[in-house]
N, C-alpha and C positions, 0 to 999 in steps of 0.2 A: 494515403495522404492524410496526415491529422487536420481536422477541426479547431484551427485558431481562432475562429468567429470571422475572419475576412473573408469577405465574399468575392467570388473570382468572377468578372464578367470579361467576356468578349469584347475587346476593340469596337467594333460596329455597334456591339448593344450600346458600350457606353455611350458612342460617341452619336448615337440616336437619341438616346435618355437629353444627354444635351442641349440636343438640337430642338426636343420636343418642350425644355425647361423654357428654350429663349422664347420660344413662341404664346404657348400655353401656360398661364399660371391659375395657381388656384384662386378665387376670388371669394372673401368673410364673408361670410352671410349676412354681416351686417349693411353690407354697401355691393350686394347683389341685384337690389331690386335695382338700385340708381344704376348702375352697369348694363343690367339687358333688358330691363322694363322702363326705361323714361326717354320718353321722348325729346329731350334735352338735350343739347350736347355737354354741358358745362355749367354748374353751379356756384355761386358766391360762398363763399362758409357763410353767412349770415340765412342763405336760402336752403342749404343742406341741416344749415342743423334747425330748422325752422318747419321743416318740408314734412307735412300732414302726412302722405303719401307715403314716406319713408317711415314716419315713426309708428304710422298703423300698419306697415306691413303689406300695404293698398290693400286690406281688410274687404272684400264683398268685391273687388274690382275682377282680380284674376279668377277666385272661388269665390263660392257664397260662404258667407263669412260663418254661417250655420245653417244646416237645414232646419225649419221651424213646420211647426203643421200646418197646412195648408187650409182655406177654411173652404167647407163641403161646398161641392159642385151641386145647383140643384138641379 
């Protein structure tokens, strides 16, 4: 069998790929946080693009935003 670059799937593979596309998509990392981290359902665009939370990343909230030294235990 030659190598035309077309790739040969299976009936059931494709028609799973499909099925997995309608349900699952991939989500920009830009509008990730607002997707599984905000408690919100629904934003105005005046508050999405306004939103502290989103434009820092919620910086310190989910991770600490840096570890720093601690100052000595006496």
């Amino acid at each position: 069998m030659a190598d035309d670059g077309r790739k040969i799937t299976h009936p059931i593979s494709k028609a799973w790929n499909w099925l997995r596309d309608q349900i699952v998509q991939p989500v920009p990392e830009s509008s990730a946080l607002c997707e599984f981290d905000c408690r919100k359902q629904q934003c105005t665009m005046g508050e999405w693009e306004n939103c502290d939370r989103r434009l820092t990343q919620a910086a310190g909230e989910l991770m600490p935003a840096s570890k720093k030294a601690a100052p000595p235990q006496p």
